[in-house]
Structures are given as C-alpha cells and as structure tokens.
C-alpha positions as CSV (number, residue, x, y, z in Angstrom):
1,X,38.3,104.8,-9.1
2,X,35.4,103.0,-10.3
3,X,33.5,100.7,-7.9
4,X,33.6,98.0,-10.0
5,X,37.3,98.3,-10.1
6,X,37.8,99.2,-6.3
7,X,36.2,96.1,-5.2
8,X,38.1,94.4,-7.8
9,X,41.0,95.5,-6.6
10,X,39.8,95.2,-2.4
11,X,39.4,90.9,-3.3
12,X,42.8,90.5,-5.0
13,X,44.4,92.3,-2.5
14,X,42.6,90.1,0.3
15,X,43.2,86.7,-1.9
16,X,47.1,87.5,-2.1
17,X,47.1,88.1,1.8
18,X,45.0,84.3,1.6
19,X,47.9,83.0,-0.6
20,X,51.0,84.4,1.5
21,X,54.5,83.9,0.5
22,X,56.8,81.2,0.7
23,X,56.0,77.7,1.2
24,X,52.4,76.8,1.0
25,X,50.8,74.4,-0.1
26,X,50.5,75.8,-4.1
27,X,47.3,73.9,-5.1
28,X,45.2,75.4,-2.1
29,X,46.6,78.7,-3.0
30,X,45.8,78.4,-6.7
31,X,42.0,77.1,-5.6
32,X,41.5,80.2,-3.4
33,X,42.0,82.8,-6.7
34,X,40.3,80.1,-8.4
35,X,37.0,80.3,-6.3
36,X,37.3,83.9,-6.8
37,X,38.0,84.8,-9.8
38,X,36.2,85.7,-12.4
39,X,33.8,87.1,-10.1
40,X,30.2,87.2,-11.8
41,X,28.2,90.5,-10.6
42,X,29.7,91.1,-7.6
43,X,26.6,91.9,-6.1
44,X,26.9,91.7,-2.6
45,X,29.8,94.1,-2.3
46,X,28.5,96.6,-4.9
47,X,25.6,97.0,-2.8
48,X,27.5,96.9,0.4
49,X,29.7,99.8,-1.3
50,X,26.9,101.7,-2.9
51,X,25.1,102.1,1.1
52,X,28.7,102.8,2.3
53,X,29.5,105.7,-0.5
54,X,25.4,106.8,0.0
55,X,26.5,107.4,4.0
56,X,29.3,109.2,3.4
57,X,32.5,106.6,3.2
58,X,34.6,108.6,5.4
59,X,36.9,105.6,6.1
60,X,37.2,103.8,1.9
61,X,39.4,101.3,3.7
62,X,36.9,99.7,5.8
63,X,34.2,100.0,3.1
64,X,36.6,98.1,0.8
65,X,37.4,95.7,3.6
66,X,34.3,94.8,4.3
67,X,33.3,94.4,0.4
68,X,35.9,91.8,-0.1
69,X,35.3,89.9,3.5
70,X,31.8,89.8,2.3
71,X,32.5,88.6,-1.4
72,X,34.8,86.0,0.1
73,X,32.0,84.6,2.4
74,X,29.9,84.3,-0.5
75,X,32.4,82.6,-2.7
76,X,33.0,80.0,0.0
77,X,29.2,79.3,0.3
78,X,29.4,78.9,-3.5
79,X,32.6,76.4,-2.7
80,X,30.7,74.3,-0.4
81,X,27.2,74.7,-2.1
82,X,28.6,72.8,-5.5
83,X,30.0,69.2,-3.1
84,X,28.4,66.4,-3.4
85,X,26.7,66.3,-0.1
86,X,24.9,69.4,-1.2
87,X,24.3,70.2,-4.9
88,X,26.9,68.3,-6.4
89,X,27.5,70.4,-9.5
90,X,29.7,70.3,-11.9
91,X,30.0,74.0,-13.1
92,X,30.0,77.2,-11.5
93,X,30.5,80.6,-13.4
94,X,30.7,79.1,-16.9
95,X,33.6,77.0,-15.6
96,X,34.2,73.7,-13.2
97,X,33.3,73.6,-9.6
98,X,36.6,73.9,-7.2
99,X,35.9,70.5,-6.4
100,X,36.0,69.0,-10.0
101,X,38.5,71.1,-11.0
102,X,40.9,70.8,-7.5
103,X,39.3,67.7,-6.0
104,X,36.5,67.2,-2.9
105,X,39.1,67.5,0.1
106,X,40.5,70.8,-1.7
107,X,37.3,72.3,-1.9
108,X,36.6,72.0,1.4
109,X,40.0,73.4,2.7
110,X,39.0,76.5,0.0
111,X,35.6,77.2,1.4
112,X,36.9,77.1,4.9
113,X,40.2,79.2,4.1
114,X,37.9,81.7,2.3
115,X,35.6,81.8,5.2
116,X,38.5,82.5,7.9
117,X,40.1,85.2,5.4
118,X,37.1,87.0,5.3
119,X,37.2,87.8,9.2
120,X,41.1,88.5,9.5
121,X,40.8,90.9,6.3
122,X,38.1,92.8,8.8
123,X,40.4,92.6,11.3
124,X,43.0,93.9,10.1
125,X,41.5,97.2,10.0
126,X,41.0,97.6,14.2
127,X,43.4,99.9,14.5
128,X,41.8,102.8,12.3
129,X,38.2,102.1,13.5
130,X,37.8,99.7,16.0
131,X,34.2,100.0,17.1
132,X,32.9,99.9,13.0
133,X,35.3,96.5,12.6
134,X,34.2,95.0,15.9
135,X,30.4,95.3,14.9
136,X,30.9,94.0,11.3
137,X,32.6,91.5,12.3
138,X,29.9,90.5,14.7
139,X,27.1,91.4,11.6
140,X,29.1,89.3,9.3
141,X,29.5,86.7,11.7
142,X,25.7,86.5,12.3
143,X,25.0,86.4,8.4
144,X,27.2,83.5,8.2
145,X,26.9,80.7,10.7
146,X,23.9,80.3,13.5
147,X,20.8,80.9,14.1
148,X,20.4,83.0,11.3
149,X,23.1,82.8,8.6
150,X,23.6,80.9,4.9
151,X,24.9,77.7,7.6
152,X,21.1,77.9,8.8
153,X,19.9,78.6,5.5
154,X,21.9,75.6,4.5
155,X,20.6,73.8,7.0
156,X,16.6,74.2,6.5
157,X,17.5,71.8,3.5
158,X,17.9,68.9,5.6
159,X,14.8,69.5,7.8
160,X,11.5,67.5,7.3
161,X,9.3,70.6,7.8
162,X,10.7,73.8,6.6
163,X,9.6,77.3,7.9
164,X,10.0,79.1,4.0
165,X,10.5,82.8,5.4
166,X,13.2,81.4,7.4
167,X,14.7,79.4,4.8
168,X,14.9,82.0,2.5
169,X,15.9,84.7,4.9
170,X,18.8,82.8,6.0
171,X,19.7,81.2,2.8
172,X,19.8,84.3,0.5
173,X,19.0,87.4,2.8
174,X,21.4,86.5,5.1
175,X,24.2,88.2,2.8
176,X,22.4,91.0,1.5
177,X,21.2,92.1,5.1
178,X,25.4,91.9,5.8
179,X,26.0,94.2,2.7
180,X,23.4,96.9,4.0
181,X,24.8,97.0,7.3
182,X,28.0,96.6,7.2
183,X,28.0,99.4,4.3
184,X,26.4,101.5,7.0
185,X,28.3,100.3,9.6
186,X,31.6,101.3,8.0
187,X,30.3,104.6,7.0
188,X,29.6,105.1,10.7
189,X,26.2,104.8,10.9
190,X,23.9,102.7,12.8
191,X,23.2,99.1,11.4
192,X,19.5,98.1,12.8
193,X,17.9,101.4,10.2
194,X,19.2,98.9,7.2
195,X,18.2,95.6,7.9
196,X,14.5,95.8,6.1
197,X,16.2,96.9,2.9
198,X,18.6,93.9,2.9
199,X,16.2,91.9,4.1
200,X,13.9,92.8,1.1
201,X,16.7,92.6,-1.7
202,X,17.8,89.0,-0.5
203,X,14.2,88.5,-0.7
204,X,13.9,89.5,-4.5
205,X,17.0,88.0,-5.2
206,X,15.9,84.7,-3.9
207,X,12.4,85.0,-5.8
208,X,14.8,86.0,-9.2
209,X,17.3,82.9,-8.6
210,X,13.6,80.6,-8.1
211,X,12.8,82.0,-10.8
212,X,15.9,81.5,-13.2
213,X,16.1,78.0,-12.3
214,X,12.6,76.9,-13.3
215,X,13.0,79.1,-16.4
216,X,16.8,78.7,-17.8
217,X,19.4,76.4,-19.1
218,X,22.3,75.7,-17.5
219,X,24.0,77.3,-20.5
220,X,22.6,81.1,-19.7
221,X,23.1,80.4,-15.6
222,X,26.7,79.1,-16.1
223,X,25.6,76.5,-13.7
224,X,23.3,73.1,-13.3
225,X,19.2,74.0,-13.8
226,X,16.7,72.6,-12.7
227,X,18.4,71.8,-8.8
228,X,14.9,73.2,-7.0
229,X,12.9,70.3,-8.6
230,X,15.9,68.1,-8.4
231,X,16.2,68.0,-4.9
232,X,13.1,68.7,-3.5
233,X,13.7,72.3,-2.2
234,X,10.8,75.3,-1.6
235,X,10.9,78.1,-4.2
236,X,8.6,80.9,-4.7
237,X,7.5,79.0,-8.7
238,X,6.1,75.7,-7.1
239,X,4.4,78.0,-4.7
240,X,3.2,80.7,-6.5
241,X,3.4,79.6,-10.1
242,X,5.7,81.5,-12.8
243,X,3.5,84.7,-13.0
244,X,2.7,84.7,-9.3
245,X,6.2,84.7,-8.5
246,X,6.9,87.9,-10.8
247,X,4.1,89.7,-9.2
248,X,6.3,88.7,-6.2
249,X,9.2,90.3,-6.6
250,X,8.0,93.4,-8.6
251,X,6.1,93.9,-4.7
252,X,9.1,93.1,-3.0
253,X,11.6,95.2,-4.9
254,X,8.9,98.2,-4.4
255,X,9.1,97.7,-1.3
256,X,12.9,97.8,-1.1
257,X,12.5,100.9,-2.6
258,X,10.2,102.5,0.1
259,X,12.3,101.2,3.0
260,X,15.9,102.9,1.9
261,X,16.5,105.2,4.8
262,X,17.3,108.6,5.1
263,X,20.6,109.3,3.8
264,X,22.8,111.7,2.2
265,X,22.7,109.4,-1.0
266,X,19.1,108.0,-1.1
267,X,18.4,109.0,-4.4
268,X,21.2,107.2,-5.6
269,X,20.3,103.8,-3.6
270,X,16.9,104.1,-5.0
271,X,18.0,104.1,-9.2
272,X,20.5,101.4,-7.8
273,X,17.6,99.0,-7.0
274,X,15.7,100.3,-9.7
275,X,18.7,99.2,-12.1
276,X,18.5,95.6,-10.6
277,X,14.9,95.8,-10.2
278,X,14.8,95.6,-14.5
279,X,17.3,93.1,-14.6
280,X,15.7,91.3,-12.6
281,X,11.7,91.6,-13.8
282,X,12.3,90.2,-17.2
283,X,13.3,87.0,-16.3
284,X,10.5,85.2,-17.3
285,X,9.6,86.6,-20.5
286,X,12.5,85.6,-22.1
287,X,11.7,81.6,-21.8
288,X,7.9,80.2,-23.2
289,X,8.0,77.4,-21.4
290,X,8.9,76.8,-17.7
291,X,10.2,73.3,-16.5
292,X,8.6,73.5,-13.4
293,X,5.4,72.0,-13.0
294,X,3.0,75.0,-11.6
C-alpha cells in the first residue's frame, strides 16, 4: 500500500472511531471529518511514517496509529488557530474555517474532540506494544500542551517579550520533533537520537511558512496572508529580510540532512528531505515583490 494511501486510510479509520454510532450529536460528527478532510500534505505523518518504515516498521499498526493521532493533533491546532481569539480566519485549505462553516462553539468542541481522539487512537494499541504506546503517548503529549508544545508555542503570542527559538520550536517544531520520534519510537527504537532532526525540519518549515506569508496571496496558501504583519508576530523575513531568510533555511535543511541518524533506511530519509528541501527553496522566487517591509 502506498503511504500516502495508508495514512489516508489510518485518519478515516480514527475519524469514524471519533464519530461513533448511534445518537450523537450529527453536526459535531460532521465538523470532525470536516476539519480533516481534505488533508493538504500530510506532512507530519508522512514524515512520521517515512522514519518509522526507515527503522524497520515491525509493528505497521502502531506506525499508522501514531500517524493519524499526530495528523489529528495538528488538525485541531489548525481548528483553534483560525477562532477569533487567535487568527480569526475565514478559510483554511481552500475552503471555510470549522468555525465559519459549523459556528465558534462547534469549533471549539472539534478541536478539543480531535485533540482527545488523538490519544485514545494511541491507546488503543497497549495491548500489542505497550512500552512503544506508553512513550508516544508521553512524546505526543509533550509536543502538544506544556512547557514545550504548540499550547506554548501558542502561547509566546500573548507574551510582551518573546524568546524567538522558543517560540518557533514550540509553535512549529513541536510537531515535527513528535513525527521523528514517535516514527522511531514505534519502530522500536530509541526517541532522544531523533529529536535534532525534528527539531531542524520544524525549523525549516517555520522559516518556509515565514516565508510564504510575506511572499503569497491567500489565493496560492488557501488561507489569509499577510497574518505575521497583521498581528504583530516574529518571523524569520522581518528579521532576516526575504533573502536572508532563504539563506536560512537552505542552512537549516542541510543541516537536517547531516543529523539523520544511523538507520537501516538513511538514504531514503536523506532524498526525503531533499524532496522537501526543493519544494521548499523556491519560494521566494516565484513572487517580485514581498509585502513585508524588510
């Protein structure tokens, strides 16, 4: 099976298990395949499986259990991002926010539902693997709330002085550090070896999203532009400029590729960053003229 279509498969099986049968209540059902579906890149848990599959995946269940539980944090981030106490947008994925198109109260029940899924789907694979499940659900658990998760990440936003490295580890490496570890983690292998190389791709990734938001329209991100300089937040193009922050992340992203530890499939980690390392790099060729003042 593809990965694409495994990890497909690994969230529609965790949203119907979200969804249940018989009476519930059928517009917070609805929102939670809603805030799901279509899924955009899928990021997170393609890199989550690629580590997994690179170590071995000697257990495919957990590796797909952990993809979707960490696709489903990340979609509830999304959720709670777009409410008016935070970004208040309008569009997500080329389509309305859960909140415009379920209502404010909704979305919040959808972000929260999604969050709590995302642990029972974990544990409901103790019995094969309990030690693997008890640490990602403790990994997962640290990438998402506090002191160090998208919560904190969230929360740097409403702080007078702002420590960037923090910010942006929490608020975009948070998940990617998850998706290295717990790919490892359900493979069987030890977590700690993989945290540099999530750490570094959240990294890039923040950089790129600083990056696309200065640079794009909210036609080609398939959500509102320009939300840095709206509302005030740090990003790598105020600091560094537009060509400063692609020197940035071409630095970062070879250093992602340095730090890939030893595995069985290291060679096929390294053309995976590579792959997203030239998606990436081009961003800011494609637009003349940046929004941003810089």
């Amino acid at each position: 099976m593809a990965m694409t279509t495994r990890i497909e498969a690994a969230i529609s099986r965790a949203i119907s298990i979200g969804q249940g049968r018989g009476a519930v209540p059928p517009r917070l059902s609805s929102a939670l395949r809603y805030a799901t579906e279509p899924g955009g890149a899928r990021i997170r848990p393609t890199i989550l499986m690629s580590v997994a599959m690179a170590c071995g995946d000697d257990r495919p269940m957990l590796s797909d259990a952990a993809a979707s539980a960490l696709e489903l944090i990340h979609c509830a981030s999304l959720v709670h991002d777009d409410l008016p106490c935070f970004d208040d947008a309008d569009i997500r994925r080329g389509k309305p926010s859960v909140h415009r198109a379920y209502s404010e109260p909704l979305a919040v029940l959808t972000g929260d539902s999604l969050i709590v899924l995302a642990f029972e789907i974990l544990a409901r694979q103790s019995g094969h693997a309990p030690d693997r499940v008890a640490q990602m659900i403790i990994t997962l658990a640290q990438r998402t709330g506090m002191p160090g998760g998208i919560c904190a990440g969230q929360g740097w936003e409403s702080e007078c002085d702002i420590d960037l490295s923090a910010y942006h580890q929490a608020k975009t490496g948070a998940l990617f550090i998850a998706a290295t570890q717990m790919g490892a983690l359900a493979a069987g292998q030890e977590a700690e070896p993989w945290f540099e190389l999530g750490a570094r791709i959240g990294e890039a990734f923040q950089v790129a999203d600083d990056l696309r938001d200065a640079l794009y329209d909210a036609d080609t991100l398939g959500k509102p532009a320009g939300q840095d300089d709206l509302n005030g937040r740090p990003n790598a193009v105020t600091l560094l400029g537009v060509q400063g922050a692609m020197s940035r992340l071409k630095d970062i992203l070879g250093g992602a590729i340095a730090s890939i530890p030893s595995c069985p499939g290291e060679a096929q980690l390294a053309a995976m960053v590579n792959m997203y390392a030239e998606k990436l790099t081009p961003v800011a060729t494609q637009v003349s003229t940046p929004r941003h003042r810089v």
